[in-house]
Structures are given as structure tokens and as C-alpha cells.
MARVEX-716405 format. One record per atom (N, C-alpha, C): x, y, z; residue number from 1; atom name. Coordinates in nm, 2 decimals, decimal comma. Example, Ala and Ser with C-alpha at 12.3 -4.5 7.8 and 13.67 -1.06 7.14 Angstrom:
BEGIN
xx: 1,32; yy: -0,57; zz: 0,78; i: 1; at: N
xx: 1,23; yy: -0,45; zz: 0,78; i: 1; at: CA
xx: 1,32; yy: -0,33; zz: 0,78; i: 1; at: C
xx: 1,28; yy: -0,22; zz: 0,71; i: 2; at: N
xx: 1,37; yy: -0,11; zz: 0,71; i: 2; at: CA
xx: 1,29; yy: 0,00; zz: 0,79; i: 2; at: C
# end
This chain:
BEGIN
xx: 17,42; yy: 13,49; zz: 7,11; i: 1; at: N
xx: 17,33; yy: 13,58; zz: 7,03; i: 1; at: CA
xx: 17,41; yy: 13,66; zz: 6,93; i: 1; at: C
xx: 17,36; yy: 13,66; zz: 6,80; i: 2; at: N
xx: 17,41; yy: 13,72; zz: 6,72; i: 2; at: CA
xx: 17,44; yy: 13,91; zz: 6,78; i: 2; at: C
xx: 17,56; yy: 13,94; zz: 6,71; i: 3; at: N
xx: 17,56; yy: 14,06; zz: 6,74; i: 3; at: CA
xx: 17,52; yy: 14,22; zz: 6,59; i: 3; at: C
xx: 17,50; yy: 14,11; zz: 6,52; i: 4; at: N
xx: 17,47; yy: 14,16; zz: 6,40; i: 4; at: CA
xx: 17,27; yy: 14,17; zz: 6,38; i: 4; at: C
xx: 17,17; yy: 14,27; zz: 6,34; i: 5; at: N
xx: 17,04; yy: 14,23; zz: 6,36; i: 5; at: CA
xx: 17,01; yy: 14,17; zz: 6,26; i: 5; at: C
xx: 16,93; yy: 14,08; zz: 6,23; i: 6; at: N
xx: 16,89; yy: 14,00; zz: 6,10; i: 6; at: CA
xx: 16,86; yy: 14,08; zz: 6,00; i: 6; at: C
xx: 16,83; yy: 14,19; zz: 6,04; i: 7; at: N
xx: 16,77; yy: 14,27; zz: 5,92; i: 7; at: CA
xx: 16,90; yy: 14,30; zz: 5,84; i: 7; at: C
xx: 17,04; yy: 14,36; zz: 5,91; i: 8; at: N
xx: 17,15; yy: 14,40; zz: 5,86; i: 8; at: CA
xx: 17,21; yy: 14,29; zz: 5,77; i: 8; at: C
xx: 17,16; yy: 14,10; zz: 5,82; i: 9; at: N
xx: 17,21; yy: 13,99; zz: 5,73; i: 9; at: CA
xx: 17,11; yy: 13,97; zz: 5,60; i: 9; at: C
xx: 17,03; yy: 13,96; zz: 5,65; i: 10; at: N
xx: 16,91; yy: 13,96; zz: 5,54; i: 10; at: CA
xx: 16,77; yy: 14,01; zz: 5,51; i: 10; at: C
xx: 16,73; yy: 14,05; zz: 5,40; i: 11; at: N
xx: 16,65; yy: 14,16; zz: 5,36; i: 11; at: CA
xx: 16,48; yy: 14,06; zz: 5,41; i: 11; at: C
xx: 16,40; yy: 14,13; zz: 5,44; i: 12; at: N
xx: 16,19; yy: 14,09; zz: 5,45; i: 12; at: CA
xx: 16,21; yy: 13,97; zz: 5,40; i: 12; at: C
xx: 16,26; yy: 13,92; zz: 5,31; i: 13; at: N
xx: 16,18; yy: 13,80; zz: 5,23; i: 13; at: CA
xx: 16,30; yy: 13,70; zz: 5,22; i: 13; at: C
xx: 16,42; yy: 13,72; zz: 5,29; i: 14; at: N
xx: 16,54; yy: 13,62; zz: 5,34; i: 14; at: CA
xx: 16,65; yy: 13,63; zz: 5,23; i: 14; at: C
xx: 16,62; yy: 13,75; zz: 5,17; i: 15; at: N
xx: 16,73; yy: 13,78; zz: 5,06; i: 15; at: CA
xx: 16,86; yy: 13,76; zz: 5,09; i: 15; at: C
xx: 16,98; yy: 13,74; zz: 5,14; i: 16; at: N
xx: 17,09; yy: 13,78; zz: 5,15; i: 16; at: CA
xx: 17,17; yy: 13,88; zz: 5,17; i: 16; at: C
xx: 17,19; yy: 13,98; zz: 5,24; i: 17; at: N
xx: 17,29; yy: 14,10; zz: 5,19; i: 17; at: CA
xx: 17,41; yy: 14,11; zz: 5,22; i: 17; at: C
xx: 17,50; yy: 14,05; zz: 5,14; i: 18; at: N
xx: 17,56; yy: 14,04; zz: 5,14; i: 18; at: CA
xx: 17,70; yy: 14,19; zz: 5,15; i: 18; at: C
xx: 17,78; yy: 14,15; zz: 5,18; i: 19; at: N
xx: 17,87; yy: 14,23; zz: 5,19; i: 19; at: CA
xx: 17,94; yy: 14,25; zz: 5,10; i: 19; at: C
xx: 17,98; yy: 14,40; zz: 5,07; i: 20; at: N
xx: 18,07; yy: 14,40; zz: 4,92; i: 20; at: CA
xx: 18,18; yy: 14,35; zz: 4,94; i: 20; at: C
xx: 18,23; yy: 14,29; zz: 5,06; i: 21; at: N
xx: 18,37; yy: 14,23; zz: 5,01; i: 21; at: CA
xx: 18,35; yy: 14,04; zz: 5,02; i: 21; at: C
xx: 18,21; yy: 14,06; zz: 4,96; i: 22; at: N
xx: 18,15; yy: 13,86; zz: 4,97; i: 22; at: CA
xx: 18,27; yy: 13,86; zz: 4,81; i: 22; at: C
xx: 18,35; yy: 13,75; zz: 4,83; i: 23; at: N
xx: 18,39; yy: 13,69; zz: 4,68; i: 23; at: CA
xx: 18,30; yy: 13,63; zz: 4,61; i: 23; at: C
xx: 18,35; yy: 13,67; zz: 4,47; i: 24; at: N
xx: 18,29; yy: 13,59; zz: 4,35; i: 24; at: CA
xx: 18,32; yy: 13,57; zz: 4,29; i: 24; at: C
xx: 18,27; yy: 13,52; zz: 4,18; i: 25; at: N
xx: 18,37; yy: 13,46; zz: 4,06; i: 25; at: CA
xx: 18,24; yy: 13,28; zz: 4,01; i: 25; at: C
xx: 18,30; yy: 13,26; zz: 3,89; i: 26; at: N
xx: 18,24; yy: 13,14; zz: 3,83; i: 26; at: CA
xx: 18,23; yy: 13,05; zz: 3,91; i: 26; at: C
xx: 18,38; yy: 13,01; zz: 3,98; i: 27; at: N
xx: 18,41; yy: 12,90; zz: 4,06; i: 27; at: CA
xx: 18,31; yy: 12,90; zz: 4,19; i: 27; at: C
xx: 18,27; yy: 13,00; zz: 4,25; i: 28; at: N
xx: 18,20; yy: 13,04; zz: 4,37; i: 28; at: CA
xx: 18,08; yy: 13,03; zz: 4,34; i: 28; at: C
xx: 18,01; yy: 13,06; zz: 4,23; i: 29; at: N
xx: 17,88; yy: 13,08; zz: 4,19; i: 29; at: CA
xx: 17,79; yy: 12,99; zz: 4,21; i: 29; at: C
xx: 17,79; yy: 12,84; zz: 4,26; i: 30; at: N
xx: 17,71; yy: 12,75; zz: 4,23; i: 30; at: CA
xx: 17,69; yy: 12,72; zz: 4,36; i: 30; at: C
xx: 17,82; yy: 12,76; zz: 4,48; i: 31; at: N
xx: 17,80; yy: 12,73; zz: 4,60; i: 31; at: CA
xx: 17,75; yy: 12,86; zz: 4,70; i: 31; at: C
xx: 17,75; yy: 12,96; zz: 4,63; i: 32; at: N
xx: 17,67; yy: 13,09; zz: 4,67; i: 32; at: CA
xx: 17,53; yy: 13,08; zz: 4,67; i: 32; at: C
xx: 17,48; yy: 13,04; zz: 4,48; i: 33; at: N
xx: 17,36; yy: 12,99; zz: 4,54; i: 33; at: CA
xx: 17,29; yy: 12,89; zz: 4,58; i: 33; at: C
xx: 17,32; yy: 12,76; zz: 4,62; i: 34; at: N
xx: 17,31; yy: 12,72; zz: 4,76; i: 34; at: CA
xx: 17,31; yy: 12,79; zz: 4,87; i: 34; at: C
xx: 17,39; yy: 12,82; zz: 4,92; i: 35; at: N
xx: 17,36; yy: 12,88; zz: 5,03; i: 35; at: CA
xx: 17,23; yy: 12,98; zz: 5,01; i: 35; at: C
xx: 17,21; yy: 13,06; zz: 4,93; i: 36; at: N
xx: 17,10; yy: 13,16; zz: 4,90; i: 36; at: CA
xx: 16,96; yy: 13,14; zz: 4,92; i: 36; at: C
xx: 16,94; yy: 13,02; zz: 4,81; i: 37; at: N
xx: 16,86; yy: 12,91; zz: 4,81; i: 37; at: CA
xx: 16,79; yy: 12,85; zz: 4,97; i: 37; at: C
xx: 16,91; yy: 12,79; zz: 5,02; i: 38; at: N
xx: 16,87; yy: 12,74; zz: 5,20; i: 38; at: CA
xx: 16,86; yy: 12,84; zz: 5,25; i: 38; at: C
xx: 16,89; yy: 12,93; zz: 5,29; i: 39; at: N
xx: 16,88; yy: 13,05; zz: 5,37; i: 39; at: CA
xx: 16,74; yy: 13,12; zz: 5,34; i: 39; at: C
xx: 16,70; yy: 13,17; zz: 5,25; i: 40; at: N
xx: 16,58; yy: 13,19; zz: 5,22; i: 40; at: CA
xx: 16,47; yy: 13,04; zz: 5,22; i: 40; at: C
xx: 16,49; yy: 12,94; zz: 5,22; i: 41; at: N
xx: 16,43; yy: 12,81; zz: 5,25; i: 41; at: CA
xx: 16,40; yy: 12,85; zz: 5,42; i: 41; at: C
xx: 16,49; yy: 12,86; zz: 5,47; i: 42; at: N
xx: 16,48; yy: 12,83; zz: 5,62; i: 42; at: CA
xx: 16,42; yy: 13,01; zz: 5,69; i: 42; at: C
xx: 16,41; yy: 13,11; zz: 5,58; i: 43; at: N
xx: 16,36; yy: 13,21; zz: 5,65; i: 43; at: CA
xx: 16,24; yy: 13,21; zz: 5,63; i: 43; at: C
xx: 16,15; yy: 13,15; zz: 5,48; i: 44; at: N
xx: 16,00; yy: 13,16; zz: 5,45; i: 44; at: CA
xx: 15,97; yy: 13,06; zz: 5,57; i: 44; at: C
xx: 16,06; yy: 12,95; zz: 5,58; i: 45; at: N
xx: 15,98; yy: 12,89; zz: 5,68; i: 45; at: CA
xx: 15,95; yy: 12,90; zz: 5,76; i: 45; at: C
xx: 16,06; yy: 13,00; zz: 5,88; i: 46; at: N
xx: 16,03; yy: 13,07; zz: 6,00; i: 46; at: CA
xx: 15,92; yy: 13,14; zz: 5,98; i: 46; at: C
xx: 15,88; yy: 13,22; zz: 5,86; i: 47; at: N
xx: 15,77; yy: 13,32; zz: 5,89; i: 47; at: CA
xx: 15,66; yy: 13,24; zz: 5,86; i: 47; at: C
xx: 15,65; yy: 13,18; zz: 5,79; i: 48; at: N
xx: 15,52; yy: 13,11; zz: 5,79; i: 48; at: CA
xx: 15,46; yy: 13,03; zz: 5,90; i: 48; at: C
xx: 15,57; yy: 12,96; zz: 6,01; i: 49; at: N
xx: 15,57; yy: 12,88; zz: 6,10; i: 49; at: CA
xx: 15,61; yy: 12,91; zz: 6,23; i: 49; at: C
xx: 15,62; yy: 13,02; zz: 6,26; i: 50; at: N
xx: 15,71; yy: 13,10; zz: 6,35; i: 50; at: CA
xx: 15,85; yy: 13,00; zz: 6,41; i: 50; at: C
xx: 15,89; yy: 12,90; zz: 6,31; i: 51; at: N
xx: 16,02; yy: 12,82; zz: 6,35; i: 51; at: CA
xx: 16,08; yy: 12,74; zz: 6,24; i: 51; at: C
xx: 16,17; yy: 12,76; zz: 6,19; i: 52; at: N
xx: 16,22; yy: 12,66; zz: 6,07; i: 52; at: CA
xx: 16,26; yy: 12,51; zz: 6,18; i: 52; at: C
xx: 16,30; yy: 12,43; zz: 6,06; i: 53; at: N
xx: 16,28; yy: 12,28; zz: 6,13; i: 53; at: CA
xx: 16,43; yy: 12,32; zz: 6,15; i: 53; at: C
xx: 16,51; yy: 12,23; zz: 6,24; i: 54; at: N
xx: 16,71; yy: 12,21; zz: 6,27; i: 54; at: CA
xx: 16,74; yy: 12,18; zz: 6,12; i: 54; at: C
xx: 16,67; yy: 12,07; zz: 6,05; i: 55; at: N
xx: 16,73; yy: 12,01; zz: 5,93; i: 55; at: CA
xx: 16,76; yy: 12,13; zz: 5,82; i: 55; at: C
xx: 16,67; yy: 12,18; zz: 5,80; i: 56; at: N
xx: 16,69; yy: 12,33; zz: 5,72; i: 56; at: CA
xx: 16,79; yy: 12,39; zz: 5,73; i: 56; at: C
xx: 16,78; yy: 12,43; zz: 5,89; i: 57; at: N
xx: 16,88; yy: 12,54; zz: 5,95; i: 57; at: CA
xx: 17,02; yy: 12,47; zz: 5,93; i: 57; at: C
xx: 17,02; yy: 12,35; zz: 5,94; i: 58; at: N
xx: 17,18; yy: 12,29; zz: 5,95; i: 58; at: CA
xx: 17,19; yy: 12,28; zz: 5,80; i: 58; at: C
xx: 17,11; yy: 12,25; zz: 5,72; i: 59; at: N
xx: 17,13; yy: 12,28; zz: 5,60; i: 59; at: CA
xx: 17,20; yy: 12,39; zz: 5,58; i: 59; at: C
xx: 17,16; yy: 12,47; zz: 5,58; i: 60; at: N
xx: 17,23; yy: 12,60; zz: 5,53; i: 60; at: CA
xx: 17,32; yy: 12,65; zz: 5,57; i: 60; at: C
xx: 17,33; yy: 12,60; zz: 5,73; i: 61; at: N
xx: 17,47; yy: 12,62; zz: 5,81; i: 61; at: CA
xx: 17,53; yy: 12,59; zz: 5,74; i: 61; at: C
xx: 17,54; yy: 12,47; zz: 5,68; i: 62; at: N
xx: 17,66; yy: 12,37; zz: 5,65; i: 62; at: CA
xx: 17,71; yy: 12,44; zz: 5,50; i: 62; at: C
xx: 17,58; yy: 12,46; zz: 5,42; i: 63; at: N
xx: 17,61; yy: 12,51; zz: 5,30; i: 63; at: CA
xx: 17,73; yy: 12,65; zz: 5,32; i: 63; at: C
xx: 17,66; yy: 12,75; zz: 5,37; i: 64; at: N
xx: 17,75; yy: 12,86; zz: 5,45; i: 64; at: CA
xx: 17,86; yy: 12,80; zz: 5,48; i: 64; at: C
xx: 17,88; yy: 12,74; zz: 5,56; i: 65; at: N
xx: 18,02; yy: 12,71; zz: 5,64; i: 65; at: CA
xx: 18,12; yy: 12,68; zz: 5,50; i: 65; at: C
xx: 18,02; yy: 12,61; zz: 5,37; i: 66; at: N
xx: 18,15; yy: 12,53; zz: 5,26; i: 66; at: CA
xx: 18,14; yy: 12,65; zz: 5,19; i: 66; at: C
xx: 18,06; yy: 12,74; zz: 5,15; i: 67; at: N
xx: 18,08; yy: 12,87; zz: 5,08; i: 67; at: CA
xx: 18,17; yy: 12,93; zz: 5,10; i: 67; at: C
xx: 18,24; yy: 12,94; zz: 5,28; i: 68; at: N
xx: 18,31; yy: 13,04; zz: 5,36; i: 68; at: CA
xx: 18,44; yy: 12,97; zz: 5,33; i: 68; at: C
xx: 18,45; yy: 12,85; zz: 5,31; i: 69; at: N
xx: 18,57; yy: 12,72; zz: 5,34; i: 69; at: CA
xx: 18,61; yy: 12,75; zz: 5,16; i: 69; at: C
xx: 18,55; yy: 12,80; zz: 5,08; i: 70; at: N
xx: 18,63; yy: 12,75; zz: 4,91; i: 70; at: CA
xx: 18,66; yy: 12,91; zz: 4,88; i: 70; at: C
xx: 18,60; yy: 12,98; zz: 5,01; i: 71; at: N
xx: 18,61; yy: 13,14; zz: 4,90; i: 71; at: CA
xx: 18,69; yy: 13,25; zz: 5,03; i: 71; at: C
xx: 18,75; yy: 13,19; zz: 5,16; i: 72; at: N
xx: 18,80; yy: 13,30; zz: 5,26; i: 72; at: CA
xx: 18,93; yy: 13,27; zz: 5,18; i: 72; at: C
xx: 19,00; yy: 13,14; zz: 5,21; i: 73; at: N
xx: 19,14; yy: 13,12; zz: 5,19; i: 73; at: CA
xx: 19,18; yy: 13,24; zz: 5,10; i: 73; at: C
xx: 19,18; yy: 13,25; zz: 4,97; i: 74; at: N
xx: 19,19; yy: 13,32; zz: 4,83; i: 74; at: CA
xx: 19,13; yy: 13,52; zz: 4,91; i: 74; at: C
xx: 19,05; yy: 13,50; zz: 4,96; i: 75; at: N
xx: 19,02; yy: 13,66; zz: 4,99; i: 75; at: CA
xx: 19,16; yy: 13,71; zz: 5,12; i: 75; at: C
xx: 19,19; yy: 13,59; zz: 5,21; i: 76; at: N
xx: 19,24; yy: 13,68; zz: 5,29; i: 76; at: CA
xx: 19,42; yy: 13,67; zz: 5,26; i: 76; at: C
xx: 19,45; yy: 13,62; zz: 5,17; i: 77; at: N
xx: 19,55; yy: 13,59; zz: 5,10; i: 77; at: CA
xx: 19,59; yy: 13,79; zz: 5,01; i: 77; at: C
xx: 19,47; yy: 13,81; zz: 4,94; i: 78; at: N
xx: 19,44; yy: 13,95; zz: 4,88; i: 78; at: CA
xx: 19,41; yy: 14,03; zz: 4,97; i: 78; at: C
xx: 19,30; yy: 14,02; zz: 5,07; i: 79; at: N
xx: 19,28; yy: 14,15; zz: 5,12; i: 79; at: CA
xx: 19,26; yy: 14,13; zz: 5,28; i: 79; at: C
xx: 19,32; yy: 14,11; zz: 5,38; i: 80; at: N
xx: 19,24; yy: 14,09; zz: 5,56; i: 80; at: CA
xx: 19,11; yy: 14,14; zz: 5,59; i: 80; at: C
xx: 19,17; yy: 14,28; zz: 5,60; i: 81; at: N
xx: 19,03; yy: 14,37; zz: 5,61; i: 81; at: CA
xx: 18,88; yy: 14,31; zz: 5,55; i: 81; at: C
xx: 18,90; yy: 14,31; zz: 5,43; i: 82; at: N
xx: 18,78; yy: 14,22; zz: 5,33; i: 82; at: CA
xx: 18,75; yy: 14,11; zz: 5,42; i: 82; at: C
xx: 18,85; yy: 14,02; zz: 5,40; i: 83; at: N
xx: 18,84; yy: 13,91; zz: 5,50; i: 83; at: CA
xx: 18,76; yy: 13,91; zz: 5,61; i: 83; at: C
xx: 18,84; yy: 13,98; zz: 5,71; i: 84; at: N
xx: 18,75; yy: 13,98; zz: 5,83; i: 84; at: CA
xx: 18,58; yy: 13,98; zz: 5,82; i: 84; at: C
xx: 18,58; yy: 14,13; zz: 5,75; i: 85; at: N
xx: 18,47; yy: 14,19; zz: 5,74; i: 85; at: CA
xx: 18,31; yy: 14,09; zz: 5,64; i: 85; at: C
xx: 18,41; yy: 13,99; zz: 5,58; i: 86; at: N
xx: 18,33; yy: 13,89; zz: 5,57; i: 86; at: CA
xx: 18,32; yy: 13,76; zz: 5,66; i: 86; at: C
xx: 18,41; yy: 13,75; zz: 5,70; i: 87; at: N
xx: 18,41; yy: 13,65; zz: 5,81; i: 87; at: CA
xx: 18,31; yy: 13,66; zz: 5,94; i: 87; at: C
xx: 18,29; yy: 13,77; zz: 5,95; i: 88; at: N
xx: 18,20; yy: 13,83; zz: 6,08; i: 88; at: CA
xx: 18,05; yy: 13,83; zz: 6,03; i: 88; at: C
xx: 18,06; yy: 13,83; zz: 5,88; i: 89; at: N
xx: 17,88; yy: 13,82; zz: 5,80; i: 89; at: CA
xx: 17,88; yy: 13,70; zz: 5,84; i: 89; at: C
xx: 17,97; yy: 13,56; zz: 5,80; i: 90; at: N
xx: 17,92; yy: 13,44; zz: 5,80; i: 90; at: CA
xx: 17,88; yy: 13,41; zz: 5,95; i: 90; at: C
xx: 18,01; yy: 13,46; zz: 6,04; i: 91; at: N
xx: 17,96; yy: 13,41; zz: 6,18; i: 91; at: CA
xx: 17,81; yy: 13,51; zz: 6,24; i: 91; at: C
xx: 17,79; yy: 13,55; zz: 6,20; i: 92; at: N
xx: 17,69; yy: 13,64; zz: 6,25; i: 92; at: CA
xx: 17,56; yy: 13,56; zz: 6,18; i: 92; at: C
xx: 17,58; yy: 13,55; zz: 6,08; i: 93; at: N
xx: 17,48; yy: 13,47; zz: 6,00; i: 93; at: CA
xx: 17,46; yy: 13,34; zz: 6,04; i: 93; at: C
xx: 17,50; yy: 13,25; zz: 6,06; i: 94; at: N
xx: 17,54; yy: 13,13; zz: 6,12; i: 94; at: CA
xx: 17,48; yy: 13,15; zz: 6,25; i: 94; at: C
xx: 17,47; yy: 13,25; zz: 6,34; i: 95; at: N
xx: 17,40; yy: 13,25; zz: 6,48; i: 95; at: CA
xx: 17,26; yy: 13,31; zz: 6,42; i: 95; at: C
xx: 17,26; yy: 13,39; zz: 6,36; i: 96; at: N
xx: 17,12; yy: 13,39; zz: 6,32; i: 96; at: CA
xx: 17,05; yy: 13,31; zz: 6,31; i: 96; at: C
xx: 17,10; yy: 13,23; zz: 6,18; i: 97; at: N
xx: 17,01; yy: 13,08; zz: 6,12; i: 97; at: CA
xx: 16,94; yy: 13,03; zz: 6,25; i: 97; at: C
xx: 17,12; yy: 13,00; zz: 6,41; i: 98; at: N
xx: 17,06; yy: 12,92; zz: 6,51; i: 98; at: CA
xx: 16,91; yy: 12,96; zz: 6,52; i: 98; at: C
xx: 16,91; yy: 13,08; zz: 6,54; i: 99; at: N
xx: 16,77; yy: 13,14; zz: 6,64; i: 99; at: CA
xx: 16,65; yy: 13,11; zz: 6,55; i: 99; at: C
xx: 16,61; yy: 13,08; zz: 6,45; i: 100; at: N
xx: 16,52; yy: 13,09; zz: 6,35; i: 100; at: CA
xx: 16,47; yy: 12,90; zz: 6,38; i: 100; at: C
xx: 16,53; yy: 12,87; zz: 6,46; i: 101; at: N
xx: 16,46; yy: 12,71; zz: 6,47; i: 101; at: CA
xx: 16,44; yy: 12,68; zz: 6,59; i: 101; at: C
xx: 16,37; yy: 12,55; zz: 6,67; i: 102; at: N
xx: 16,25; yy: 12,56; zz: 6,78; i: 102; at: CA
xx: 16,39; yy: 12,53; zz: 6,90; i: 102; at: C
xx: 16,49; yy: 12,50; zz: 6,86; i: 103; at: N
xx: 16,56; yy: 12,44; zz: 6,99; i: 103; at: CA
xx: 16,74; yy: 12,55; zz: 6,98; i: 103; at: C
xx: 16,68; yy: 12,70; zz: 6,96; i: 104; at: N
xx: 16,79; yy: 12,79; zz: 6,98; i: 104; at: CA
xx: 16,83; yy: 12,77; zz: 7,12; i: 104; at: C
# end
């Protein structure tokens, strides 16, 4: 179970909230919104259906996991603390997703 509440990962309508120490930059931009994109995909779905489908959910897992894979290396290199403190959004988010589909 996540230890983080969904509300604290993402806003009513599956916004994102991200953490001020989420990296960015040009290079990041395209794979942030992907992930943005699926994650709000798989949260209108939950509310609409009280269950997003796995395909969704692993969607965006996966998206997340490669957002976390091109943009931790370079942050924890600069900052740990930041690091962490993002590292614990993605895993926290990543158990979220789980619960939002029929076979948590």
C-alpha cells in the first residue's frame, strides 16, 4: 500500500503534483508528458468505472518508470536530497497506479 495519499500524488481530475525537485528541462519534456497524459488516462478511467483496465495502469507505470530512468541519474549526481525526495513520488505513485485497477 502506498504510503503516500493519492490526493498528496495527484490533484481531482489526475493532475500530477509533482514535486519541486521533479527535473526538467527540453530533453525531459516529451517523456513527462507521457507519463502526464497516461496517468490522467488511467485516473478518468478509474472514476468513471470505479477501475482502470491493467493495460492503462502498466502503461503509465512503464511510462513513469522511463521518465524516472532518463531524469534520476543527472538529479542525484546534483542534488540526493532532491533525489530521494523524488524517488519516493515515483515509488509512491507507481503503487498508487497499482490500486486504481481490478486486480490490486
Amino acid at each position: 500500500m502506498p504510503s503516500l495519499s493519492r490526493a498528496e500524488l495527484l490533484g481531482p481530475t489526475g493532475e500530477m503534483l509533482w514535486p519541486a525537485s521533479t527535473p526538467s528541462g527540453s530533453r525531459l519534456l516529451i517523456a513527462k508528458q507521457e507519463v502526464e497524459k497516461a496517468v490522467t488516462q488511467v485516473v478518468s478511467e478509474h472514476d468513471k468505472y470505479g477501475e482502470a483496465s491493467i493495460r492503462h495502469v502498466a502503461d503509465a507505470r512503464n511510462k513513469l518508470t522511463e521518465f524516472a530512468r532518463q531524469s534520476l541519474p543527472s538529479l542525484k549526481a546534483r542534488d540526493r536530497t532532491a533525489a530521494d525526495q523524488f524517488e519516493k513520488f515515483i515509488v509512491e505513485l507507481q503503487k498508487t497506479l497499482a490500486t486504481l485497477t481490478v486486480n490490486y
